[in-house]
N, C-alpha and C positions, 0 to 999 in steps of 0.2 A: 694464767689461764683461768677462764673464768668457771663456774660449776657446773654449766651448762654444757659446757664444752668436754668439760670432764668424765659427764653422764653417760652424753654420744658414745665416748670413748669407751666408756664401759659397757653399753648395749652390742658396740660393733665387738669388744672382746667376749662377751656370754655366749654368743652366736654360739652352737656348735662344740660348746665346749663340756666336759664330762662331769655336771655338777647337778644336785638339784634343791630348790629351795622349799621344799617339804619333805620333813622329818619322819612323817610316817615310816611306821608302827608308835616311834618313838613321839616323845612329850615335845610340844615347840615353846622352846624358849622363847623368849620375851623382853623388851625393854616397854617404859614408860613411855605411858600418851604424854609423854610431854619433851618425850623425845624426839629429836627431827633425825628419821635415818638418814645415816651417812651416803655419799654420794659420790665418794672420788675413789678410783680405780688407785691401786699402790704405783709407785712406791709413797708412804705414808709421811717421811718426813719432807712436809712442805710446809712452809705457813701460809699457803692460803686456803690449806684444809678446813671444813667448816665445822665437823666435829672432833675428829681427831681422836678419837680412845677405843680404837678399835686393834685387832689382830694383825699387824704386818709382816710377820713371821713365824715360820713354825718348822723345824727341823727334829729329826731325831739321828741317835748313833748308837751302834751296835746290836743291831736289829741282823736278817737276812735281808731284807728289801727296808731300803728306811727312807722315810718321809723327808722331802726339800722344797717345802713349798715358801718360799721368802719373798719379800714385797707383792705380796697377796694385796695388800690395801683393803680399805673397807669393799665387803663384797654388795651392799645397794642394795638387796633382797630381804622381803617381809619378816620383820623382828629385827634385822643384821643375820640370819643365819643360811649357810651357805652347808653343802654336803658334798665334799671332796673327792668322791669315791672312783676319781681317776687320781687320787694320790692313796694308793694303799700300802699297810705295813703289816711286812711279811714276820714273825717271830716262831721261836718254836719254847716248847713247855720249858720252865727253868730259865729263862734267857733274861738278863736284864738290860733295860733300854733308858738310853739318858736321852730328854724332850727339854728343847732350848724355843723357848718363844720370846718374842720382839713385841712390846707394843707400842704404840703409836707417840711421835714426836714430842706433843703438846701436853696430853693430860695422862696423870697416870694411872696403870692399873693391875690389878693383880688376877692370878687365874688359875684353873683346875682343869687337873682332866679326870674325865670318868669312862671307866669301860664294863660292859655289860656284860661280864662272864659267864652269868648263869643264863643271860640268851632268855630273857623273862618281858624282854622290849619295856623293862626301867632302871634307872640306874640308883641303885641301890648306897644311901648314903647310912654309915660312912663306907661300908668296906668297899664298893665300886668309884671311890674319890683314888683312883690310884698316885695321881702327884697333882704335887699344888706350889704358889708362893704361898708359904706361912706371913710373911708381909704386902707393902703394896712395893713394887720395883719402880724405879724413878722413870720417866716416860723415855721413851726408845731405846732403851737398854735388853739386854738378853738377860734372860734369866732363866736356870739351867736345875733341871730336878731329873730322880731316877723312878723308874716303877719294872717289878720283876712281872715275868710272868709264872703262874700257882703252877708248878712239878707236876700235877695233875689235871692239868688244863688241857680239855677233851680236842682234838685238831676240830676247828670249824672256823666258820666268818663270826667275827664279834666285831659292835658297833661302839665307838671311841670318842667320845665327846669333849673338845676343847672348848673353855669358854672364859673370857675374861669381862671384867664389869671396870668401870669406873672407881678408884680409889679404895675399893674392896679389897682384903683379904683373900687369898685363894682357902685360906682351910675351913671356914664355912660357909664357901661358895656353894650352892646349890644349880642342880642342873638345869632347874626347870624354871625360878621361882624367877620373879622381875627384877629387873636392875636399872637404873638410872640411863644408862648409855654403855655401851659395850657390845661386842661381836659374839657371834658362835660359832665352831666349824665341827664338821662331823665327818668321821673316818672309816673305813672299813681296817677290823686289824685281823688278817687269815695265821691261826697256828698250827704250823703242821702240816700246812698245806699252801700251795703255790695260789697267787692272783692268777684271774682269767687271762688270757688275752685282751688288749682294748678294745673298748666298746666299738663295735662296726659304725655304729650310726651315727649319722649327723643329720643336724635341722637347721631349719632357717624358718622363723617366723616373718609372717606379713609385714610388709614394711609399715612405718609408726603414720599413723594418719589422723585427720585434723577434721571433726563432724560435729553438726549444730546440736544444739541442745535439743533433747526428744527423739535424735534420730536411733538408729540401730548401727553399733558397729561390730563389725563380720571381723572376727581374729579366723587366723589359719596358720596352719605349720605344715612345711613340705621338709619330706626328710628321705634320707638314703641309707640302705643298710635291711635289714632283716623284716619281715613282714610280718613279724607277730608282735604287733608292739602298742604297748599301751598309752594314753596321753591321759595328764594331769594338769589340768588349767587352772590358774587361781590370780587375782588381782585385786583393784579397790572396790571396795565397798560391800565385800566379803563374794566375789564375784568365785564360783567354782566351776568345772566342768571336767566330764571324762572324754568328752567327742573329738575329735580332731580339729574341726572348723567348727566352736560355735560361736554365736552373735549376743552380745551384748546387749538388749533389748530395750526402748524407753532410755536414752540413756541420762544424766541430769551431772553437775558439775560433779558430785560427787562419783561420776566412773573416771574422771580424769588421773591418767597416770600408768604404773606398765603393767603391762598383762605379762605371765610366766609362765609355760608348759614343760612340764618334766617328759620326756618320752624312755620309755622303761622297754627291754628286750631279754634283758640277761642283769648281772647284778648293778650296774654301774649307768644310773639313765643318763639322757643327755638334756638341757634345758636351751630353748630359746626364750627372747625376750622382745616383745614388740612394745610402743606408748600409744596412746589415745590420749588427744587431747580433743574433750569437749567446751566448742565456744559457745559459749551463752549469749553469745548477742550482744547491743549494747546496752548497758548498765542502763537502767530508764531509773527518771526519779518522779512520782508526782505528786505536785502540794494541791490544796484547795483554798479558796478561798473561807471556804465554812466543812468541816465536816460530817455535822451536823444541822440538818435544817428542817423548815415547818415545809408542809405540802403546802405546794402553787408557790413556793421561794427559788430562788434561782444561785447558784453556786458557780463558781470559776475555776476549771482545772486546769492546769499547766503542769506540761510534760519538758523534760528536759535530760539533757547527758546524751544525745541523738541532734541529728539536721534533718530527719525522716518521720512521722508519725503517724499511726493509722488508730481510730478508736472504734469502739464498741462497748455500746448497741446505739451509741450515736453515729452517723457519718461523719466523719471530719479527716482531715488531713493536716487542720493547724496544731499547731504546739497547745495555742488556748481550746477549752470549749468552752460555750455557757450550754447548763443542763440545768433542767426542773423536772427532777423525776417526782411519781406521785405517789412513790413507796419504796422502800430501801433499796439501793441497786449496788451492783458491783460494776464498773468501769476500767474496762482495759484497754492498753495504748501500749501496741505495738511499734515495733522501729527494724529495720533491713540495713542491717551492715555491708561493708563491701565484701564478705566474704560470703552474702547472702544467706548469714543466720541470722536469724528473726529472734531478738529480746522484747520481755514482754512484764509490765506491770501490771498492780492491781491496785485499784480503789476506791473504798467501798462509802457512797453518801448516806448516809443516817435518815430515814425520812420519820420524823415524827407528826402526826394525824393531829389534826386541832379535834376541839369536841363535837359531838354532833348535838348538834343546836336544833331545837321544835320550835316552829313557832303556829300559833294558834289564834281565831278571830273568833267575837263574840255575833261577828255577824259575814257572810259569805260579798253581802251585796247590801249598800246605804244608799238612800235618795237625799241629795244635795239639801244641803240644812240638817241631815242626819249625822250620827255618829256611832263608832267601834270602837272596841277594845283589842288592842293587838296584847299577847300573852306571850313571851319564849323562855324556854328552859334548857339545861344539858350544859350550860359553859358556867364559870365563876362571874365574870363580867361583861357587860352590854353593852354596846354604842348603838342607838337609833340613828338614820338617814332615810328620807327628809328630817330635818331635828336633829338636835346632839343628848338628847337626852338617855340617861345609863341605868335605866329602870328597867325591872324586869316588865313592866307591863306601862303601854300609853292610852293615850285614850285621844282620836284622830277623828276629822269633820271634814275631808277634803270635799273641795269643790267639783273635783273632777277625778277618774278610775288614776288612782295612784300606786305605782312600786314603792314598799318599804322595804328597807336590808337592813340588817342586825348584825353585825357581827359580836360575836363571844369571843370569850380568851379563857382558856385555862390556865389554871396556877400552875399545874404539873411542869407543864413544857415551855407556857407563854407562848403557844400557836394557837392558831384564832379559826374560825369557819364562821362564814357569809353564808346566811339565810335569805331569804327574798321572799314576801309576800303581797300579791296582789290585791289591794281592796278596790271594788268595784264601786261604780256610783253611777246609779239609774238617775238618768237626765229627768225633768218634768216634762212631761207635754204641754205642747207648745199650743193654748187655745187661743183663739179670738173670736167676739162676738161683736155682730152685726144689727144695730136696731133700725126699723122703718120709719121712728121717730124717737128721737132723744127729748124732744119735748112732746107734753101731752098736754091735752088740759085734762079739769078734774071730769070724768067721765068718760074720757078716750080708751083708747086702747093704741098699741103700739107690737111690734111685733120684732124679738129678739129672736138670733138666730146664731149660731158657734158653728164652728169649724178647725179644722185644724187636728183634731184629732179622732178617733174610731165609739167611742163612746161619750156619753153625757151624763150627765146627774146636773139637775137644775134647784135653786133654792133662793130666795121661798119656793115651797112645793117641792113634788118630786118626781116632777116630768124626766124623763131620757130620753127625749124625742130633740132630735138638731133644731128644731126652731120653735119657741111657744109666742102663743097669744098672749099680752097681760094688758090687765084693763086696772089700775093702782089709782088706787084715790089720794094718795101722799106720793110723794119722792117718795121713790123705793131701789133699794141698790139689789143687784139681780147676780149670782152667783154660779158658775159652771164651772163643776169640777169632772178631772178623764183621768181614767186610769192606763198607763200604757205600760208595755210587754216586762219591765223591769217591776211592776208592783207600784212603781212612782205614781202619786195623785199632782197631776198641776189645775192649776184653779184659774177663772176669771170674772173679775168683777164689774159689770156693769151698771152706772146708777142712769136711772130716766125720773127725768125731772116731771113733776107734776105740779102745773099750776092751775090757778083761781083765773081761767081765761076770762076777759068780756069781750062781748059781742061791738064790733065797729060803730053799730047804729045805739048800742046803750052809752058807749063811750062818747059818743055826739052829745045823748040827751046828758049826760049827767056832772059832763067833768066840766066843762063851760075854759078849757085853758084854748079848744079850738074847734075846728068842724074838718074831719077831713068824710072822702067817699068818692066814687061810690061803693057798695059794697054788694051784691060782689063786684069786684073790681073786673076789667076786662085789659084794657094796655096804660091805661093813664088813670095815676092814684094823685088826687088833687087833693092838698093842703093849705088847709085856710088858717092860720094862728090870729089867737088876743095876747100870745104875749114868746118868748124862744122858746122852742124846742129844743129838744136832742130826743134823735128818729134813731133805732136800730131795727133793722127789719131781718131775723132769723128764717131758714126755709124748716122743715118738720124734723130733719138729722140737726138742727143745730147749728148751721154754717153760717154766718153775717154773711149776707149777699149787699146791704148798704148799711153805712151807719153818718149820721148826719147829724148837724146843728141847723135849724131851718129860725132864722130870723124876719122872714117875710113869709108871704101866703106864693108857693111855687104849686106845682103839676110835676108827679115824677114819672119817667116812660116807664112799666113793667113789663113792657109789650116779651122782653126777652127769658122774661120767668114763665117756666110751668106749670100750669093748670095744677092747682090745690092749695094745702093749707099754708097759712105763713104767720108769722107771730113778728105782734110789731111792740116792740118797748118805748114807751113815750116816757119821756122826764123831762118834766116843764119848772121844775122847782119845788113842786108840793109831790115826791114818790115818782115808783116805777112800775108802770103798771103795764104787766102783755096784754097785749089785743090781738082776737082770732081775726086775720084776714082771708079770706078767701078769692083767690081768682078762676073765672070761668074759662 
């Protein structure tokens, strides 16, 4: 049989039966946390017992009422100690009583008993040691001592403590103090006077039941017999109570195991015994891929020991998550067994902060061809973008309004933070100027005019007027500059030519290479040559309306030119000289 089996057997045997497993008034003995109590109901000699050095008999003779309590087996109850008090011995003053106890098959042990004569609820060593083994007796053998009782020993109930230890001595056995492994039982010993009647009552505790971990579980005891009765509850994890049904509240793995109820009426209680077992769910494991990381990093959790998952403060329901928390978090991953208890993990991502990065301009806003100084501080080290430059400060000419990002890194953690500055760049305005004539001669005048944008400044001079008059006695290049909403200046340069015009009819008298006319000309400009031309004939803007080699004397049609000036360049091999033509 296996231990489990053996347990049953002893919970269905406790039911109901006259015993209790608190020693009150009296001290509770004690065995070592490193002792595992015993668990199998007598009789004791088996070898599949699992501790085996406990109490499996206890007899005495020559008593008036004498104690037979044999294949007892270990009794299963908090410390090993058990209170007999439906086995009591009846003696009277002067009487002497011989006490044979058994103990267990496998390991040996030795044992004392103590009785409490002066009724002082201690047992008083030595003189209350009334028998013992002076050695250790070989495992399951009897072993057999005497104890009188004092001539003047007052009639009352006196309380009688047997107890044996592991490989110990009975003659400096102690009643109270720890022992390795070993049993206790406790007796009622009446002198003088007769035991009660048996106890009326009988209980039966809640059957043993099976509740998730956190939940509450409800103990109760129903019992028969006399109405004035008291309940004493005690279990794991120092669990107490006097009430008849109380609940186990919050409960965690550590309530697992049996709850005990003494019920008291008269001298002799009665104890049930019920189990709680708390299931914890299932077992969850979960790793990460980093547990530690920089904010805006990303980690991998996996959950596992389950086919079910539920997390938080993420949603998910897979086994993996990916999370990029942006400051310390705890992460929990739940799971639902088929018994529908919910286990539950925990853990926790590290989030370490990069630095905080400043970055700073020498200027808000540049006009193209200008330049900034970008400045940042707050981390150990720099990367510029645009650039790869790792300086704490650049010095930047973009062409057009550009984002720059920096990211830093501290040495501390080796986490980084991305800063972004925007540098602006005021476009120029976009001028153009217009003149009535790009050539002039010396004496003319011409008439420049801009556009394009909301204001002027003109130079030479310092007209602000969209159009001036100028009347230049040399080439002269003519300049407009505008300011627009950025602060930007754009500029345009105009040059008007000025030349050493001559007159059609002096060009007759004086150059002698030909004769052209007439002047003013009206549809037909007739050319007479002494020797080749080349004709270019410009209109007042500048534009070659004809350009020619004339080797004979021709007639050209102007008939499709516009009334005014025209400027004619002749080069016959000696120079290039303009000539004002006029058409009417």
């Amino acid at each position: 049989m296996n231990k489990i089996y053996f347990l049953l057997l002893l919970l269905m045997s406790l039911n109901g039966v006259s015993q209790s497993w608190n020693p009150a008034p009296y001290c509770t003995p004690s065995v070592g946390i490193w002792a595992i109590p015993c668990s199998q109901p007598g009789p004791s000699n088996t070898s599949s017992n699992f501790i085996n050095d406990f109490i499996n008999g206890f007899t005495t003779t020559g008593a008036v009422l004498n104690i037979n309590n044999i294949n007892s087996g270990c009794n299963g109850l908090p410390n090993n100690y058990i209170f007999y008090c439906n086995h009591p011995l009846q003696v009277n003053a002067g009487q002497t009583v011989s006490c044979s106890v058994q103990s267990a098959s496998v390991w040996a042990s030795g044992y004392a008993i103590f009785i409490d004569w002066n009724q002082d609820n201690i047992f008083q060593i030595p003189s209350e040691r009334v028998a013992f083994s002076p050695s250790v007796p070989p495992a399951g053998t009897w072993y057999t001592s005497t104890f009188t009782v004092p001539l003047t020993q007052s009639a009352g109930v006196y309380r009688m403590r047997l107890r044996n230890a592991w490989a110990t001595p009975g003659g400096g056995m102690q009643p109270c103090a720890m022992y390795g492994y070993g049993e206790s039982e406790d007796y009622n010993v009446f002198v003088g006077t007769s035991p009660p009647p048996a106890n009326p009552i009988t209980a039966t505790a809640s059957p043993n039941q099976t509740i998730c971990i956190g939940q509450n579980a409800n103990l109760s005891v129903s019992y028969t017999g006399t109405s004035s009765t008291t309940f004493d509850w005690g279990g794991p994890n120092s669990f107490t109570s006097s009430i008849q049904n109380p609940t186990v509240v919050n409960t965690t793995t550590a309530s697992n195991g049996f709850y005990y109820v003494s019920l008291s009426s008269a001298t002799c209680p009665v104890m049930a015994i019920t189990h709680v077992y708390v299931d914890p769910g299932p077992s969850l494991y979960v790793s990460a891929s980093n547990s530690v990381i920089c904010a805006g990093a990303t980690v991998a959790l996996t959950a596992s020991g389950s086919n079910n998952y539920t997390w938080t403060p993420v949603s998910s329901t897979n086994s993996v998550v990916i999370v990029s928390p942006s400051i310390t978090t705890i992460y929990t991953v739940a799971s639902t067994a088929t018994t529908n208890c919910i286990g539950t993990n925990m853990y926790t991502v590290t989030v370490n902060q990069g630095p905080t990065v400043n970055v700073s301009s020498s200027n808000s806003v540049i006009c193209i061809g200008g330049s900034a100084t970008l400045s940042v501080n707050g981390a150990n080290s720099y990367t510029w973008v645009p650039g790869s430059s790792t300086n704490t400060s650049i010095i930047i000419s973009p062409t057009a309004t550009t984002i720059y990002t920096v990211t830093g890194t501290a040495t501390n953690n080796a986490c980084s933070t991305k800063k972004t500055h925007t540098l602006l760049v005021g476009q120029l305005p976009v001028v153009n100027i217009s003149s009535s004539n790009s050539i002039i001669c010396a004496g003319g005048s011409a008439t420049l005019s801009a556009n394009g944008a909301s204001s002027y400044t003109w130079t030479p001079g310092s007209s602000t007027n969209t159009s001036i008059v100028v009347s230049p006695s040399i080439t002269t290049i003519y300049t407009v500059a505008s300011t627009g909403t950025t602060g930007c200046v754009g500029t345009k340069m105009y040059t008007l030519s000025v030349n050493p015009c001559t007159g059609l009819n002096e060009w007759n008298e004086y150059n002698g290479q030909g004769f052209i006319y007439p002047s003013p000309f009206h549809d037909l400009l007739n050319i007479k040559i002494k020797e080749p031309l080349n004709i270019k004939i410009l209109n007042s803007i500048g534009e070659v309306i004809m350009e020619k080699r004339f080797l004979k004397d021709e007639s050209i049609d102007m008939s499709e030119l516009s009334k005014g000036v025209y400027y004619m360049f002749i080069d016959g091999g000696s120079g290039t000289n303009p000539v004002k033509l006029i058409k009417d």
